[in-house]
N, C-alpha and C positions, 0 to 999 in steps of 0.2 A: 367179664361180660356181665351186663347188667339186666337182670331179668324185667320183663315188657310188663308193664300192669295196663289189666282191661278191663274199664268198665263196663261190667256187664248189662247193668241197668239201664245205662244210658242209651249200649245200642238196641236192649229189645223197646224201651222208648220209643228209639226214633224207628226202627222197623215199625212199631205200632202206627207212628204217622205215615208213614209208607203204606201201609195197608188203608188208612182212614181216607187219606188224601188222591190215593189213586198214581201219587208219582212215583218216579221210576230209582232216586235217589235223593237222598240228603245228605248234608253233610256239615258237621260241628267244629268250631273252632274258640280254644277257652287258651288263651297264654301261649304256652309251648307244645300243646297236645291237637291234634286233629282225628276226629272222628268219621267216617264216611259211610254210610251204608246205601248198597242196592240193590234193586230187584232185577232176577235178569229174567225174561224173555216167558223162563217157565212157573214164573211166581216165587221163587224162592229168595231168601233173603239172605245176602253175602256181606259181610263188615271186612272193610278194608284197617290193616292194621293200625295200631295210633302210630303216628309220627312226626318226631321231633322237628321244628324248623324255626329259623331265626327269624325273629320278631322284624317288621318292616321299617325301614331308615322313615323317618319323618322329612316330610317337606320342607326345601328352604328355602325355598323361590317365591319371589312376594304373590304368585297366582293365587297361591291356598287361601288369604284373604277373601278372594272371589269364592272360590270352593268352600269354603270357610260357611260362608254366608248362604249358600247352594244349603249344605248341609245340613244347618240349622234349621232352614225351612223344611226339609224332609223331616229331620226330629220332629217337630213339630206335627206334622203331617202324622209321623207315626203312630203319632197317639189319635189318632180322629177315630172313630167308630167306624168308620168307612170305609178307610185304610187297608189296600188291596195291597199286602207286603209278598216281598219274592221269596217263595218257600229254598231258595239254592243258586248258586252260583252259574250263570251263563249269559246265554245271549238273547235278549227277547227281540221278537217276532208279532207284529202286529198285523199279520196278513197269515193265513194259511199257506200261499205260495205268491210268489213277488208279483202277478198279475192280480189280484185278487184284491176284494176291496177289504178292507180291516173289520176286521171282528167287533168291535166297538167303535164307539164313536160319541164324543162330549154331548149332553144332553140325550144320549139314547138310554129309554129303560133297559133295561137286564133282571132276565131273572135268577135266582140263586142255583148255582152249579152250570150256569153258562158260562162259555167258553170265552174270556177276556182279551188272550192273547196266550202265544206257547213262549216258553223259554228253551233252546237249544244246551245240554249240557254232556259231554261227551257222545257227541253225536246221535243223541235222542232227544226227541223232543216231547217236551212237556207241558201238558194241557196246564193252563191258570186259569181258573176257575171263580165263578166269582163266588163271595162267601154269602151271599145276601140278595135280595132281590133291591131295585132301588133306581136312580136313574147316575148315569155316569157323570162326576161333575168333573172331573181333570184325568187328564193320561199324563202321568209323567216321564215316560221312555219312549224312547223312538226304536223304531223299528233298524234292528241291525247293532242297536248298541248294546254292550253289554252290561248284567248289572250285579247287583252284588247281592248275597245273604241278607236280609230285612228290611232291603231296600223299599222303598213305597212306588209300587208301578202304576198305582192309580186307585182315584177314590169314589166310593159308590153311597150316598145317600139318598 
């Protein structure tokens, strides 16, 4: 039996963003290790353990080309000053509830710590927040779909 190594640092790090940011979970992925930590309900902060899992099959379907090129421009994007990135993995949500008009909107100002859109992530939802005051120049997620860790949800100059 192979004894489990924990970085310690890492999860009071990320607990630290957890507190800064106001959301409900984070969660690390470096190689073969997975780190996750949350906060439940009564502020406390719980680290789910690392675990090992098998690195993902690569694409062999000519789509990725298109994807390919999707992605690029998101790199891209990621580096912009503006650059509203997804603090964790789920579902974002551009409405507060499916009748409701959207939280943002292209060319609306926004002030810094308003509410952008939420992200659904094991059945909690999560405020995104904007970092900055500024006027909204692109939303890049639609509402319903999911997104990924770093992803760029939209940008605010």
């Amino acid at each position: 039996m192979s004894k489990m190594l924990v970085d310690t640092d890492a999860i009071r790090t990320l607990a630290d963003i957890l507190t800064e940011t106001g959301l409900s979970e984070i969660e690390i992925t470096d190689k073969d290790h997975r780190i996750r930590v949350a906060r439940t309900v009564s502020g406390t902060v719980a680290a789910a353990p690392v675990t090992i899992t098998a690195p993902a099959a690569p694409a062999t379907d000519n789509s990725s080309n298109a994807t390919a090129h999707a992605n690029s421009h998101s790199e891209d994007l990621s580096k912009h000053p503006g650059a509203v990135l997804s603090p964790m993995i789920g579902v974002a949500y551009l409405t507060p509830e499916p009748s409701s008009p959207p939280f943002i909107s292209v060319g609306q100002q926004v002030q810094e710590g308003q509410t952008l859109m939420l992200i659904e992530a094991m059945k909690t939802f999560n405020q995104i927040r904007a970092p900055k005051a500024g006027t909204v120049k692109q939303i890049l997620v639609t509402s319903g779909n999911p997104v990924e860790y770093g992803e760029v949800l939209a940008v605010i100059e």
